[in-house]
C-alpha positions as CSV (number, residue, x, y, z in Angstrom):
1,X,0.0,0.0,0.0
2,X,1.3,3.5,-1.0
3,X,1.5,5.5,2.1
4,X,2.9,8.9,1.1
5,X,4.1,11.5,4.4
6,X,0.7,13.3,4.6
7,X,-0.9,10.2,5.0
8,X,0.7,8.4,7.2
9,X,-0.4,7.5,11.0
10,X,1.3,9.7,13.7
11,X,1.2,6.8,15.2
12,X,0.1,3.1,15.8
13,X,-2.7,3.8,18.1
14,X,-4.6,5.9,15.4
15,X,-4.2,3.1,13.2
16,X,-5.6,0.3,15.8
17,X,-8.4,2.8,16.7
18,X,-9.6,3.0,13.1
19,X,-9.5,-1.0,13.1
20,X,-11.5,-1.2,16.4
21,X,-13.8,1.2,14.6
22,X,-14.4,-1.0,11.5
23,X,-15.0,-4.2,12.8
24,X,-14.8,-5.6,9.0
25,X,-12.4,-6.5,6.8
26,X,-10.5,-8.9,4.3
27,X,-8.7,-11.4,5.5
28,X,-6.0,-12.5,2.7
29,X,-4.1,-16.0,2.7
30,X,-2.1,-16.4,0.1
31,X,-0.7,-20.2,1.0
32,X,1.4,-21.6,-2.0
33,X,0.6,-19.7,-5.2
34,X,2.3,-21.9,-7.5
35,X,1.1,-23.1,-11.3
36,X,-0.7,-26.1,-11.0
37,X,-2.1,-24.7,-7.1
38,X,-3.3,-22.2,-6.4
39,X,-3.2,-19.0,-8.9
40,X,-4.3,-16.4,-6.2
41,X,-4.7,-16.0,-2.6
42,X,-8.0,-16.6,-0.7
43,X,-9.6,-13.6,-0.3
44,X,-12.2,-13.6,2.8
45,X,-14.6,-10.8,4.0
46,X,-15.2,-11.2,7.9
47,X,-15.5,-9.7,11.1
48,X,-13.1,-9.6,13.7
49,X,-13.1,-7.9,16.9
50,X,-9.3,-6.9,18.1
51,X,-8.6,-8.5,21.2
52,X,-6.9,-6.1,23.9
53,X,-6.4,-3.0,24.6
54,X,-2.5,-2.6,24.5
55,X,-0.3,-1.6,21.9
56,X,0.2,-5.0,20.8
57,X,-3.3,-7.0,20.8
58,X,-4.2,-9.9,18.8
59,X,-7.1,-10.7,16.0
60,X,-9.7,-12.9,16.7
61,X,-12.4,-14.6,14.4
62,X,-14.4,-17.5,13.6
63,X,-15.0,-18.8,9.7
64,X,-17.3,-22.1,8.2
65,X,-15.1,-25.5,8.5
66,X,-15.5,-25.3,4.8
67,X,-14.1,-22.0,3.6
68,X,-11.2,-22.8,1.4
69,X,-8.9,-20.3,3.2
70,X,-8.1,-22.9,5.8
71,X,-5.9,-24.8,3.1
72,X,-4.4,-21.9,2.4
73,X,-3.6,-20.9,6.1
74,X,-2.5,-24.5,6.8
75,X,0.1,-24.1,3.5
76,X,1.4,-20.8,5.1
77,X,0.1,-19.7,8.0
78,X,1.3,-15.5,7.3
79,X,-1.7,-14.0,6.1
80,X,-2.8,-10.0,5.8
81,X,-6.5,-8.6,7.1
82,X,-7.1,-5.8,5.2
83,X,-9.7,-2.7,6.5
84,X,-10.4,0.4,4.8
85,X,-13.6,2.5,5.0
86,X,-14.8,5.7,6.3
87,X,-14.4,6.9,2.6
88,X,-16.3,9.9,0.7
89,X,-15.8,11.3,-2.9
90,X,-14.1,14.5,-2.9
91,X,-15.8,16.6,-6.5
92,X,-13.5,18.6,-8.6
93,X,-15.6,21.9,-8.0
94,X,-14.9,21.1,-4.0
95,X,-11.0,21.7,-4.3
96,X,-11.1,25.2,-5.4
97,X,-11.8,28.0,-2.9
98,X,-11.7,32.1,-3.8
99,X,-11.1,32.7,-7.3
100,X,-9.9,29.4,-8.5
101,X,-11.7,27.9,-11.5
102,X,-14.2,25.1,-9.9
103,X,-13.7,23.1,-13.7
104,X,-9.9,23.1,-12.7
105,X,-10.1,21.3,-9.8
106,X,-8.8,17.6,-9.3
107,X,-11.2,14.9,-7.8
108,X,-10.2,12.5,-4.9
109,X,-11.6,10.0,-2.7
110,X,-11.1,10.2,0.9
111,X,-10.3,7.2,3.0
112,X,-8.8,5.6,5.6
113,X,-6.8,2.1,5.5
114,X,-5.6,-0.6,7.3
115,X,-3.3,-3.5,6.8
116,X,-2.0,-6.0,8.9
117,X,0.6,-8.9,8.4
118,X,-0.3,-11.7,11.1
119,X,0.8,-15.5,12.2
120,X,-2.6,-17.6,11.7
121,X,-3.2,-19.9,14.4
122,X,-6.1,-22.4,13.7
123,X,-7.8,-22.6,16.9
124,X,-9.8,-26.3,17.0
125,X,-10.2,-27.2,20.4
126,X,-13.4,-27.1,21.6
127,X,-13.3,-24.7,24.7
128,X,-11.0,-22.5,22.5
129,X,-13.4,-21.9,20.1
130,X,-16.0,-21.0,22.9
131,X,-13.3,-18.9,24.1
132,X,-13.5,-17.0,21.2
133,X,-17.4,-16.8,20.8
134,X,-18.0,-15.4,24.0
135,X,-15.0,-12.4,23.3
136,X,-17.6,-12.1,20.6
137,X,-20.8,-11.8,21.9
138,X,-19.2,-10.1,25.3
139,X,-17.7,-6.9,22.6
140,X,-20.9,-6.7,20.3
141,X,-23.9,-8.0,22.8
142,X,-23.1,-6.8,25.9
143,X,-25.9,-7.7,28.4
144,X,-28.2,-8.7,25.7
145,X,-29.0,-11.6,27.7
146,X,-28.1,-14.1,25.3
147,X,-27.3,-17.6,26.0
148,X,-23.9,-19.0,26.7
149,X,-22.4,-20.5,22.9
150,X,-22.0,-23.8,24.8
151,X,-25.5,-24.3,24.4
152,X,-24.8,-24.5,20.7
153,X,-21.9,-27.5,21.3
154,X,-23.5,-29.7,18.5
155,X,-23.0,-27.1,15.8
156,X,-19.4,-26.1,16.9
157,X,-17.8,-28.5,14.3
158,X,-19.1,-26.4,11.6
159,X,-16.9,-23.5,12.7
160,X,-13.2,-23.1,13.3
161,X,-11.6,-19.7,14.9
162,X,-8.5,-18.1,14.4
163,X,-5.9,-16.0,16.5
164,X,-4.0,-13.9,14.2
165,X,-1.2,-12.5,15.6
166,X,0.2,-8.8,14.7
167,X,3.6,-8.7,12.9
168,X,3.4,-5.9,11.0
169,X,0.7,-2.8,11.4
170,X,0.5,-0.1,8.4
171,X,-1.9,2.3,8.1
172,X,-2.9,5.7,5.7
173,X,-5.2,8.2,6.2
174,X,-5.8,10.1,3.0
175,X,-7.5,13.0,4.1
176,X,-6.2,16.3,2.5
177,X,-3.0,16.2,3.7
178,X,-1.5,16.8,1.1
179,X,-3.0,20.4,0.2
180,X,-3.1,23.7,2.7
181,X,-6.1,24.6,5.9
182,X,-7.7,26.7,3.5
183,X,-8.4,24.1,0.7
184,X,-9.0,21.7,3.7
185,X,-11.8,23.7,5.6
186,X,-13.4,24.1,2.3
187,X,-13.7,20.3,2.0
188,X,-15.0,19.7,5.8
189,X,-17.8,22.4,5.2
190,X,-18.8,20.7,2.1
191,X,-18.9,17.3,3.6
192,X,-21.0,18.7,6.5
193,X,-23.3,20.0,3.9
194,X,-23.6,16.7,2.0
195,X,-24.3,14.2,4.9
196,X,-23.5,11.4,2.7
197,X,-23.2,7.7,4.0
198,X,-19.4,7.9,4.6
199,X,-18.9,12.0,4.9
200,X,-19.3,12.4,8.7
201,X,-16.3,9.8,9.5
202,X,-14.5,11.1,6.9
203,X,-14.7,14.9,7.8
204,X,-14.3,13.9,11.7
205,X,-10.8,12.4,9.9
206,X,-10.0,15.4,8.0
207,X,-10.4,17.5,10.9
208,X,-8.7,15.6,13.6
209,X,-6.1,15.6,11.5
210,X,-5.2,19.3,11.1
211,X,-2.4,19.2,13.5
């Protein structure tokens, strides 16, 4: 991923807060690509919830016994999860402010990203697959009142879970950093105008960002 200067995190913790954010993402295993194999990686969309708080947590998630990527992990077990999101489309008219010509202005997209290059560990074992249920329902149902996954033990075999552990965190946050306050502020009161599905995040980026 092309991270240029005015992009880049200030730090890991603004990157893991955007991934706690998300919740969703890619997970990429890429096994043995080799003629005669496997041409390209598997490619899986799934949640995940990141598991501590510290600057060094782990990834945990559950997948169907038969999704193909678990060939793949058991080939090579490095993999990459892969988030982006709180994007918006930045018009052409938007980047020009006073007495620049709106037809000369350059479109972008506004986004953040995520990548991160973890050690797959399959996680098979009955009670550690519980384990990683509860996590689960404990982050995203919090006293919903929902029963205890053990009471679904029969249809465990149909699931396995995985612990992917964090080697390598990069992350980009392409939000105007590139061009001066003015230009910037002209973009953030546009976005508050257009209350699309994505603008609010993206102009709460933009203007967090303005350090």
């Amino acid at each position: 991923m092309l991270v240029h200067p005015w992009d880049a995190p200030f730090d890991d913790t603004e990157v893991w807060d955007f991934v706690r954010s998300q919740g969703f993402g890619h997970l990429i295993a890429p096994g043995h690509c080799a003629p005669g194999r496997r041409e390209l990686p598997v490619v899986v969309p799934t949640q995940f919830l990141v598991d501590g708080d510290g600057a060094d947590p782990d990834v945990l998630l559950h997948l169907a016994r038969p999704n193909p990527v678990w060939e793949a992990i058991e080939e090579n077990p490095t993999v990459l999860l892969s988030v982006a999101g709180d994007w918006a489309y930045v018009p052409s008219a938007w980047k020009a402010v006073d007495d620049e010509d709106p037809a000369l202005g350059i479109p972008t997209t506004y986004y953040a990203a995520a990548q991160l290059v973890c050690d797959a560990e399959i996680l098979d074992d009955e009670d550690a697959k519980l384990a990683v249920l509860r996590r689960q329902l404990e982050a995203y149902e919090p006293g919903a009142g929902h029963a205890d996954p053990a009471a679904h033990v029969r249809r465990l075999p149909g699931i396995r879970a995985l612990r992917l552990q964090v080697r390598e965190v990069t992350g980009k946050f392409k939000y105007g950093g590139n061009v001066d306050a003015t230009h910037r502020s002209a973009v953030a009161d546009r976005l508050a105008a257009r209350s699309g599905p994505g603008d609010a995040a993206a102009r709460a980026h933009l203007l967090r960002r303005q350090r």
